[in-house]
N, C-alpha and C positions, 0 to 999 in steps of 0.2 A: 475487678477483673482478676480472675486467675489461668496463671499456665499449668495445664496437666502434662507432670512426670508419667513417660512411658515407658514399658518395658523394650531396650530395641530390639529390632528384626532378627531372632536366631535364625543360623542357618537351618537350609531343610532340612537335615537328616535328624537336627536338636527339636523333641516334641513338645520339651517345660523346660524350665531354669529353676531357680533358688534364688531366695535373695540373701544373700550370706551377709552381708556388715550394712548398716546407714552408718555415714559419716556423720550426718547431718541430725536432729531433732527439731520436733513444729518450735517455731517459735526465732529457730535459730537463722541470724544473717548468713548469704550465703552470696559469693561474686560469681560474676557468669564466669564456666566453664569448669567450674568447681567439683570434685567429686563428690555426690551425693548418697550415691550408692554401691554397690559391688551388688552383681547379680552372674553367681556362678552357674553352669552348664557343665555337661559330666565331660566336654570339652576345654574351655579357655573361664575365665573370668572377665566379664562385660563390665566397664566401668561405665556408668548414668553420668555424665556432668549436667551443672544445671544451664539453661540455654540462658535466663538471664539471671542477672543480680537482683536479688532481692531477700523476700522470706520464707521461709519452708514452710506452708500452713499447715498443712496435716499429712500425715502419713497413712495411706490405706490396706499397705501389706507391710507388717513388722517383719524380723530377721525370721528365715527360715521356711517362711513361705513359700509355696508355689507356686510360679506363674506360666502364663503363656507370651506369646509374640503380642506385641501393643497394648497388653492391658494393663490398666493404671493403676499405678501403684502408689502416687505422692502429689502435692497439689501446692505452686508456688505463685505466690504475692509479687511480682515482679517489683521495683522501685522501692518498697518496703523498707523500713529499718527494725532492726531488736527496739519490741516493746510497745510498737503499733501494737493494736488491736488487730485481727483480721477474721474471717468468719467462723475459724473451724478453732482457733486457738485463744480466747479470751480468757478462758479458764486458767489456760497453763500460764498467758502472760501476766495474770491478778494470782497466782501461785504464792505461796510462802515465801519469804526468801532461802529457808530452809532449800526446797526443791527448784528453784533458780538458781544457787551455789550447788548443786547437785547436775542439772543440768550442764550448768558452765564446765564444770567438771569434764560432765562427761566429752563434751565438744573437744576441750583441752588433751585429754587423752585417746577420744579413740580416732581425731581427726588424721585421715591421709594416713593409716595404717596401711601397708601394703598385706594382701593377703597369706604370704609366709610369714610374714612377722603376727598377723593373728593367729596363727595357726600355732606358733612356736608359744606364745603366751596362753593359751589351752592348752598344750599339753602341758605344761606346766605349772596353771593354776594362777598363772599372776595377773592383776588386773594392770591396765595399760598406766594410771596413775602411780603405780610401786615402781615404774621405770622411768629414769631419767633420759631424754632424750637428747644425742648430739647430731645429727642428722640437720639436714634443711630446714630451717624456721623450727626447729627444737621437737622436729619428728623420730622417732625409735625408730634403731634400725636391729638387724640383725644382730649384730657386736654388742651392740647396747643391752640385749636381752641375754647374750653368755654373758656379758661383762658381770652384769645383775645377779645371775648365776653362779657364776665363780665366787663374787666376792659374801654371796649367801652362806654357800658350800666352806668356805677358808674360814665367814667370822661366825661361826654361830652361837644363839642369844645363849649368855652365862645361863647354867642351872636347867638351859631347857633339850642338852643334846640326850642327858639321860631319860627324860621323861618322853621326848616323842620320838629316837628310833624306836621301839617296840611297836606303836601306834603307827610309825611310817610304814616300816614293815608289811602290814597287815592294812592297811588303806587301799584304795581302789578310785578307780576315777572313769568315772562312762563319757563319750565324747561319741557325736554323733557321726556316720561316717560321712564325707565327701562324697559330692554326687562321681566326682572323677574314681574315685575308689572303688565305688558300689560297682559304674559300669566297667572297672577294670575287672574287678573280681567275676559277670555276668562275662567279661568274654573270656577269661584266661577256662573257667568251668566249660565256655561252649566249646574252647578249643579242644581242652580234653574230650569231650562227650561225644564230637562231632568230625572231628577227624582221626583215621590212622598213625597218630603219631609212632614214629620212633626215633631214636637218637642213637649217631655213630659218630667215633672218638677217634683221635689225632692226637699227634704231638707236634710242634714244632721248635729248632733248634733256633734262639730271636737273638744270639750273637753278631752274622752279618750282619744286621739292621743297627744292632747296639752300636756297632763299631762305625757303621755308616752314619750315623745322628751323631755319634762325638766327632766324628772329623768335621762333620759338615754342620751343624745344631748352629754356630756364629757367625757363619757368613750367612746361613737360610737366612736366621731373625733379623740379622741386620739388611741382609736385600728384603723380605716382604714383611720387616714388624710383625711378626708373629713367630712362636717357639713349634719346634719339629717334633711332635710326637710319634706315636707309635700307631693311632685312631687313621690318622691320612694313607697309613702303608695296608694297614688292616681293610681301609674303604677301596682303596686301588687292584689290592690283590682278590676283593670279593666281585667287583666291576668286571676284572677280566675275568675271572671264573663263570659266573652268571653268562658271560656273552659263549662262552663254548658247553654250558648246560643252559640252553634255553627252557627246561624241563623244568628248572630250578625257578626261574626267572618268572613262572608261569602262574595263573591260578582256576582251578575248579567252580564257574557256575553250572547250577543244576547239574546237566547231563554235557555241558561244554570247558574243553578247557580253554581258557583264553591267554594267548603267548604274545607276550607285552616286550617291542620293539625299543625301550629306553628304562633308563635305570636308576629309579627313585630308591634309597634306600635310607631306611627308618633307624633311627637310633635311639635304643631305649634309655632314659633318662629319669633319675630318680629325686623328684621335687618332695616339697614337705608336702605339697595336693594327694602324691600318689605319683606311679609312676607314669609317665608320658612318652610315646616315640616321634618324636618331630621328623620328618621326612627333608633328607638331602637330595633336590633333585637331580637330573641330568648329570651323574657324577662321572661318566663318560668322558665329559667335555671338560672335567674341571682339575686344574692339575693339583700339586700335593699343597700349596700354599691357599690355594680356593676351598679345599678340603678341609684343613684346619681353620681358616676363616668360618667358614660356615658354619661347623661343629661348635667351635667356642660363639658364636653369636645362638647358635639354636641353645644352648645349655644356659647362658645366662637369659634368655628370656624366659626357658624353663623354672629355671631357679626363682623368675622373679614375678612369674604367675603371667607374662608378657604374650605367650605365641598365640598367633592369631588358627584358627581354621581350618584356616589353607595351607597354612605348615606344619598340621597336624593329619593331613587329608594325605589318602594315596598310600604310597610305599609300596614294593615289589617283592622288598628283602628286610629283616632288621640284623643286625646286629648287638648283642648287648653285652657289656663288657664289664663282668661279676669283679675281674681282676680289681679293680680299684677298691673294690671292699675285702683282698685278700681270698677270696676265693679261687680253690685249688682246681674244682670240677664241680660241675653243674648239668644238669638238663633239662633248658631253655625249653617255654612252651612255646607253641607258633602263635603268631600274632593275625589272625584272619584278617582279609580273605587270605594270604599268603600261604606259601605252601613250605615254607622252609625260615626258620633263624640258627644265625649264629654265635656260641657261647665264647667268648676269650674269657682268660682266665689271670691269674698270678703268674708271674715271671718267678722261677725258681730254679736257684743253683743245684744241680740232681749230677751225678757221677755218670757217662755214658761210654758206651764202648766205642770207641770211633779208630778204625785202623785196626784192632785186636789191642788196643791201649783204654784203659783209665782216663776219660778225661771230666772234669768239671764244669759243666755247661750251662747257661740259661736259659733254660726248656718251660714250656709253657703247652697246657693241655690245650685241644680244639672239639670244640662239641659241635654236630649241625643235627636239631631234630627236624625234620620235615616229614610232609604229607606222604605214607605210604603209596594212597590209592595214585597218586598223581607220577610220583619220583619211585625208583627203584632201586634195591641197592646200586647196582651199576654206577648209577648215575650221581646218588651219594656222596658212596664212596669216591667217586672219579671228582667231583668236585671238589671236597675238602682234602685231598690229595693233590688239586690244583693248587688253592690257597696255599700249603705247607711248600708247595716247591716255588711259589713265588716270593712269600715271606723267609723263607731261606737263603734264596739267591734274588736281591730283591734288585739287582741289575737288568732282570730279564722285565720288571717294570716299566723300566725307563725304554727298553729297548723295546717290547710289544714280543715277546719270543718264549 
């Protein structure tokens, strides 16, 4: 008796998957609920565990493959142990010991890899066995793959740094794209191709805010265990603007526009997959410490290949915020169907006239491209001239004015 591994249920809008990593090889033991496979979608990464313990007897879709909803891809020995016989694997369990220590191997290394930690050991060239693992049951983690890195980089082999920079140099390396890549690149193109874009420019002066987080940064974290950023003041002050530009807040089907009553907004987010916009919803209702909650929970499941679907599903508005990688100014493409994003940028000290005086401030540019056919300048403009007076005098936040 065998249990058939199936592909599970994508959502509707997902038409195939990938099957990006086996944990597992035929042959190999495996306890129920074990992960078996990684099956990526140009949304989330679908983990297969196995439903019971046993043996993995053959595999019918190797890494890379395409699949659909329930088709089979793997075939398990329930009860089984390493080294029975079972129907599809006698060969490989009467194998060499050569390719039985190659096997075990591989178990050893590529078992319970998380999908950023393969991704980081590709682009780099390292097989999982050159990394020592300190992690859970002697799993690689992230750290462990710089650590690896650094200490390549500081010792390198006597006699050999002259003979392969020239070689390094001139080397190449083809890596195939991510399904989340491919469909990011197919919408960022449709967005250009297929709407009006344009993008208008702001400044805003992010001293009152600064001064407000240092007063207040220790008593927030200490009342809600969490640190007061700058992302909660930015999501607040985009919430009230959107509710007095419903224009903004809107989106273009066919020949209809449809004006959306609540305020889901997307935040773009840059994993080692490619980039993601996880959707914060109802941000209406949610005050500055639910904001930041939410934001560091949506990033680290970004980070760790974790968001499901549904929190990648929706949004009204994005916001994405270049500043963290030092960017001065940018223009942000829209994220469809939406009709508008917004660029933050680097906080930087710039000299301003304030009074007919010299002063040195921490100014920071504001970019918003949105949909022409839909938004107007008018209404643009009037918007991210909302945002700058609310982040300026971020009092009027609290107070709804």
């Amino acid at each position: 008796m065998t249990i058939e591994i199936l592909v599970p249920d994508l959502p509707e809008s997902v038409a195939d998957a990938t099957v990006a990593t086996w944990h597992k090889q035929p042959g190999d033991t495996v306890e129920r609920d074990e992960v078996l496979v990684d099956i990526e979608t140009d949304k989330v990464v679908l983990e297969v565990p196995a439903p019971e313990a046993g043996v993995l007897e053959a595999i019918i879709e190797e890494d890379g493959a395409t699949v659909l909803s329930k088709q089979l891809i793997a075939r398990l020995k329930p009860g089984a142990v390493a080294g029975e016989p079972t129907t599809d694997t006698t060969e490989d369990t009467q194998a060499s010991p050569d390719k039985r220590h190659k096997a075990s191997l591989s178990e050893e290394s590529n078992d319970a890899l998380s999908p950023a930690v393969r991704r980081l050991l590709a682009e780099h060239g390292l097989e999982p066995s050159q990394v020592k693992g300190t992690g859970v049951g002697g799993r690689i983690t992230r750290e462990d793959v710089d650590a690896h890195l650094a200490k390549a980089k500081a010792e390198p082999k006597v006699g050999e740094a002259a003979v392969q920079a020239p070689a390094a140099a001139r080397s190449q390396k083809r890596v195939p794209m991510t399904r989340l890549r491919k469909t990011v690149a197919n919408r960022l193109l449709e967005a250009k191709n297929s709407t009006a874009m344009l993008t208008t420019f702001n400044e805003v002066n992010m001293k009152p805010i600064m001064d407000l987080r240092k007063q207040y940064k220790d008593q927030f974290e200490e009342r809600h265990g969490i640190r007061l950023g700058f992302m909660s003041f930015y999501v607040k002050a985009v919430t009230e603007a959107l509710k007095r530009y419903p224009e903004v807040n809107a989106s273009i089907d066919g020949e209809d526009i449809v004006y959306h009553n609540y305020f889901d907004i997307s935040m773009a987010v840059s994993t080692p997959r490619g980039l993601v916009t996880p959707v914060l919803k109802d941000c209406d209702t949610l005050g500055f410490a639910d904001v930041e909650k939410g934001i560091k929970e949506l990033a680290i499941k970004g980070r760790d290949g974790k968001l499901t679907v549904d929190e990648l599903m929706g949004g009204n508005f994005t916001i994405t915020n270049g500043g963290v990688f030092g960017s001065l100014m940018s223009t942000p493409i829209i994220n469809p169907p939406q009709s508008a994003i917004l660029g933050m940028h680097k906080i930087q000290d710039r000299p301003m006239a304030v009074d007919g005086k010299v002063e040195i401030l921490p100014m920071m540019y504001l970019a918003l491209s949105y949909d022409h056919r839909l938004i107007d300048g008018r209404e643009s403009v009037g918007f991210l001239v909302t945002i700058k007076e609310l982040l300026e005098d971020p009092t009027r936040l609290l107070l709804d004015v």
